[in-house]
VMD Tcl script that draws the C-alpha trace (Angstrom):
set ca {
  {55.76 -16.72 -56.39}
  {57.96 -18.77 -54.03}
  {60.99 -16.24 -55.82}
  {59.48 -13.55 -53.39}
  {60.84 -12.82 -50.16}
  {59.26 -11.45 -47.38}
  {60.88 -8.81 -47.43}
  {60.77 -7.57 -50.69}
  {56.83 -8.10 -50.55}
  {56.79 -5.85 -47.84}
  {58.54 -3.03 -50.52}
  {55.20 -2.49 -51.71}
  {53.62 -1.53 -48.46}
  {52.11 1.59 -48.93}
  {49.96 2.32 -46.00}
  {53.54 1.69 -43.79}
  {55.62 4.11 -42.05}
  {59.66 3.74 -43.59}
  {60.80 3.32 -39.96}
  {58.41 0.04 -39.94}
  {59.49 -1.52 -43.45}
  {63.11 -0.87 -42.45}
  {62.29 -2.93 -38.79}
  {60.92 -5.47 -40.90}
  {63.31 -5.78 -43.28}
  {66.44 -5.73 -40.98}
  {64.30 -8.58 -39.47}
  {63.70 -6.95 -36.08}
  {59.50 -6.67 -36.33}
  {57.13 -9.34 -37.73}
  {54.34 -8.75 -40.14}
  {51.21 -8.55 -38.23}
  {48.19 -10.70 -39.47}
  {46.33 -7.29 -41.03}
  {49.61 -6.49 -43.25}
  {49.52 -10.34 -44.44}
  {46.35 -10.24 -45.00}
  {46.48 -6.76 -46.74}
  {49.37 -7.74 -48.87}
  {47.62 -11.36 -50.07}
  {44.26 -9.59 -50.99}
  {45.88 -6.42 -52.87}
  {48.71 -7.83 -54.59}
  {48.07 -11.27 -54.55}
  {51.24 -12.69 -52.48}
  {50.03 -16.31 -50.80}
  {50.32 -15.78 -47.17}
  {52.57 -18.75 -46.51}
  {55.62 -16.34 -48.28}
  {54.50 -13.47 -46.04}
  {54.66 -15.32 -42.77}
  {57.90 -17.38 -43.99}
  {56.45 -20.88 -44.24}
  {57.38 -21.60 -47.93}
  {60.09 -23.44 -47.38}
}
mol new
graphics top color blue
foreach p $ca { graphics top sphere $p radius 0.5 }
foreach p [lrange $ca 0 end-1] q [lrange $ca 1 end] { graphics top cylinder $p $q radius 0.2 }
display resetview
């Protein structure tokens, strides 16, 4: 999984407002722990991608 960026994880969002993905994606809002922990229970992406710690 470590071929996943944060960012593109966040693509699948579905319970997110655009204006909110786009923030996220031009890097000017963080995930908050809820949308981590949303996105590593529904479609399996380890946390440590979604909170940029992989490295």
């Amino acid at each position: 999984m470590g071929s996943v960026s944060r960012q593109r994880a966040v693509l699948f969002m579905l319970e997110q407002k655009k204006s909110r993905v786009s923030e996220f994606l031009h890097g000017k809002r963080d995930l908050s722990m809820t949308q981590v922990e949303r996105l590593r229970r529904l479609l399996g992406i380890p946390a440590d991608v979604l909170l940029g710690l992989d490295g």
